[in-house]
N, C-alpha and C positions, 0 to 999 in steps of 0.2 A: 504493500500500500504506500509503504515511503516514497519508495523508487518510484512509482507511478504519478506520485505528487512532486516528486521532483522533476521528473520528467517533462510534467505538465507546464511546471513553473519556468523552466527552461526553455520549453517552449515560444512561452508567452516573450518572454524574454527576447531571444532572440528575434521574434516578428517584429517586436517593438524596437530594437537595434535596426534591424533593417529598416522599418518604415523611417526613422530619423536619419540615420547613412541615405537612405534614396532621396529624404527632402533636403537632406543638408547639399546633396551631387546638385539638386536641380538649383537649389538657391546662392551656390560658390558661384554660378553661372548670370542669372538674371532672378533679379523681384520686380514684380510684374504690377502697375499702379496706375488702377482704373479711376478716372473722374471724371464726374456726371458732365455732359455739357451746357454748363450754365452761360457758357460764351464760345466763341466761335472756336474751332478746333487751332485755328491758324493762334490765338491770343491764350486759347488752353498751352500751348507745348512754350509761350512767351512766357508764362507767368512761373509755369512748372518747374521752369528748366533748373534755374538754379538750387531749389529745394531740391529735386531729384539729384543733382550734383552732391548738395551737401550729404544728403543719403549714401551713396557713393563710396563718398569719403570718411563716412563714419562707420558703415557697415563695413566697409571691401568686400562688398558685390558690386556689379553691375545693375541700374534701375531702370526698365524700360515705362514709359509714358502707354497706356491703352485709352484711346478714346473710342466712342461709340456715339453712333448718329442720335441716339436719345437715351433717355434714362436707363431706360427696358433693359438697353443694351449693355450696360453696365451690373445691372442685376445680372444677368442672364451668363455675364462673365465670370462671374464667381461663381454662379452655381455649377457650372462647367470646369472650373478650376483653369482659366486663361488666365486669371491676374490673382493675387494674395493679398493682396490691400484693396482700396479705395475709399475714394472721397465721396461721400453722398451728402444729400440733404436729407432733412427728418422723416419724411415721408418714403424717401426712394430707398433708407436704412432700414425702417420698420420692415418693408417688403423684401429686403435682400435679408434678415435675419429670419424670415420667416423661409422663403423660397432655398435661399443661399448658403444658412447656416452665419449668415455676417454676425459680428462683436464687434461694439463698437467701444474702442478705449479710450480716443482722445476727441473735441471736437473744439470749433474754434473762438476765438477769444479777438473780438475788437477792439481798432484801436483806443475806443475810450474805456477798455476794462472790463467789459459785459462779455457776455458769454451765449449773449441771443443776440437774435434781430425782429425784424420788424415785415410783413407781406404791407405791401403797399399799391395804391391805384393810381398811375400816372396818367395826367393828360396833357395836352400838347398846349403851353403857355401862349396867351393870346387868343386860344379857339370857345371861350367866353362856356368852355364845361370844368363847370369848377362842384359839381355835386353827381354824386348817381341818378339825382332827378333828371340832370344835363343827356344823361347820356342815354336815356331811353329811344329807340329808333337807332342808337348808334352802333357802331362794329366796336366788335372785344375782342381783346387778343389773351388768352392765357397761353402759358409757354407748352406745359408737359402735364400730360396724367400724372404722372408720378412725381409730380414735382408738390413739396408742400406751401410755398410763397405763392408761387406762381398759379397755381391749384387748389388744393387741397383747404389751404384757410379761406381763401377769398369764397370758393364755393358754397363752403359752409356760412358764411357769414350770408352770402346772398339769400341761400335756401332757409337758413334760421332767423336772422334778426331783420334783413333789409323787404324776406317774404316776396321773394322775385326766383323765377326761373330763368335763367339768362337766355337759353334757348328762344325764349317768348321775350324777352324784355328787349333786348338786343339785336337789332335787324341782322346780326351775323355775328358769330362766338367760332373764332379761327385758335387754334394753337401754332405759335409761332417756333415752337422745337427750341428752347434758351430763352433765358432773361435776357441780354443782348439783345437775340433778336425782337425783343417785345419792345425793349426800350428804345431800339433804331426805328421798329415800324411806326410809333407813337410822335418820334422827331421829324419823320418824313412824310409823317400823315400819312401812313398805309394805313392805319386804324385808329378809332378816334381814343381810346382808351386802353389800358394792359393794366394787368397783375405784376406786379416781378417785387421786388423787397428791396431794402435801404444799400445794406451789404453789395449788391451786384449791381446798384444804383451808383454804388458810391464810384466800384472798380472799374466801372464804362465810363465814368466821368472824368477817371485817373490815367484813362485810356487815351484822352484825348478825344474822342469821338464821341463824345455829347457834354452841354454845360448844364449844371444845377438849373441856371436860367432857361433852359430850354423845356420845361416841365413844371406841371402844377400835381401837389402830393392832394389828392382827394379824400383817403382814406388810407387809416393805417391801423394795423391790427393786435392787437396785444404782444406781448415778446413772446417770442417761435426757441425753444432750446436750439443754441448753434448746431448747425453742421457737423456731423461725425466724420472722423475715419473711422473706418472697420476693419478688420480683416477674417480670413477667413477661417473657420470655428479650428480647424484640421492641421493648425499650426504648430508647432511646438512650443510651451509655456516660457521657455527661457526665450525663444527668437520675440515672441509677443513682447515680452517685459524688455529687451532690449531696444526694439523700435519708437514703444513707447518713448523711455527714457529721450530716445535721438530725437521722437519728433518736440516732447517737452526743451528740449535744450535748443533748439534752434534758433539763431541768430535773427530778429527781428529785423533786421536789411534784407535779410534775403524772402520776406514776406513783404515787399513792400507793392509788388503786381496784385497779392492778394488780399491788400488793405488791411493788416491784419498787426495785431498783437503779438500772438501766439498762439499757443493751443493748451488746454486746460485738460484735465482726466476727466474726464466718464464711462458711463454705466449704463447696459442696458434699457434699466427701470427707469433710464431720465427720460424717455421716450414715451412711458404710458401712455401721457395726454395727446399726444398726434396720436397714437391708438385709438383714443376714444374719441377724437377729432374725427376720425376715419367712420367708425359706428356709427356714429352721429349726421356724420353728412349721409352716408350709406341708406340709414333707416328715413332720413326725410327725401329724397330724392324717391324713396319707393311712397311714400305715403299720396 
């Protein structure tokens, strides 16, 4: 009975050497860092660059960038095991730890020291729609199902407090695939109004390609818990807690494309409330 318990323990042992020698073979080579696209893929790999560098340099791996044409496609990467990190928003997290297995450990910290932000309504300064009353008969843009600024809160606010179905209130409800793209269609008057948040308001502004003055904030929504990184459940506890540490120690210059402070720890469970943000839109949308 010893022997066979030893046996067994050995066993186990072993598989579990292997599996960390296989993950440790694939990650001496490349880690793989998917992010959602809240902006153009051309301004994703601009802002990236340098954190992936310092990654780099801290890990001694190699970091490859993964983008994907929409959120989906970033869930969809992880569950598949194409990338081992990424960047989500709160909504497009919730669905990758559901689908993907994602944990989310760190997420982000603005530069005035908050650790959220804000879903916001832009409208095009000068076009005299300065209220949701404004905008009835008019075109909407939100960016992404899966996105929670862009989505997810404004919807619910519409269906629960403002008691509008955008479908019916809005002579046209387009998704623009990006906050970017919402905030440019809104400057160029391709649509009279968008969804998108403060945070990606602020990094298009920083862009250069749009000013504060070019937009009127109509509506803003309570604070949204910041943006996670995740990674993927199937990682090894020490790689987890070393990334961590890199992405906490990172040199706030080399955040400066993504407006940012830094990045703070979290937790799963900080995410409930876009859970029940999600039931809640869910069950009224069906009523």
């Amino acid at each position: 009975m010893l022997k066979r318990v030893i046996s067994i323990v050995c066993s186990i042992t072993i598989c579990l050497v292997s599996t960390l020698s296989a993950f440790a073979d694939e990650t001496s080579k490349t880690i793989r860092v998917g992010v959602i696209p809240t902006v153009s893929s051309v301004e994703i790999n601009k802002i990236w660059k340098p954190v992936l560098k310092y990654f780099e340099n801290r890990l001694g791996i190699k970091c490859r960038l993964y983008t994907a044409s929409d959120y989906a496609g970033i869930i969809e990467a992880m569950r598949f095991k194409k990338i081992e990190i990424a960047y989500f928003g709160p909504k497009s997290y919730i669905e990758a730890h559901r689908r993907a297995n994602a944990w989310a450990i760190i997420r982000e910290q603005k530069l005035d020291g908050s650790t959220g932000y804000h879903s916001i309504i832009i409208t095009k300064k000068g076009s005299d729609l300065n209220s949701l009353k404004d905008l009835k008969g008019k075109m909407f843009a939100f960016n992404d199902p899966n996105s929670t600024s862009g989505y997810l809160v404004p919807m619910t606010y519409f269906l629960k407090e403002a008691k509008i179905v955008p479908e019916e209130y809005f002579s046209k409800v387009v998704f623009s695939g990006s906050h970017e793209a919402s905030i440019m269609a809104v400057k160029t008057e391709k649509v009279d109004a968008a969804s998108t948040n403060d945070l990606d308001l602020a990094r298009v502004i920083a862009s250069g390609k749009a000013s504060k003055d070019d937009f009127n904030i109509i509506w803003k929504s309570k604070i949204i818990p910041g943006s996670p990184i995740a990674v993927r459940g199937d990682l090894p506890y020490g790689f987890v807690m070393k990334l961590k540490k890199v992405f906490l120690e990172i040199p706030v210059n080399l955040l400066e494309g993504l407006q940012l402070k830094g990045y703070v720890e979290t937790k799963d469970s900080d995410y409930d409330c876009i859970r029940e943000m999600k039931k809640i839109k869910e069950k009224l949308k069906c009523e």
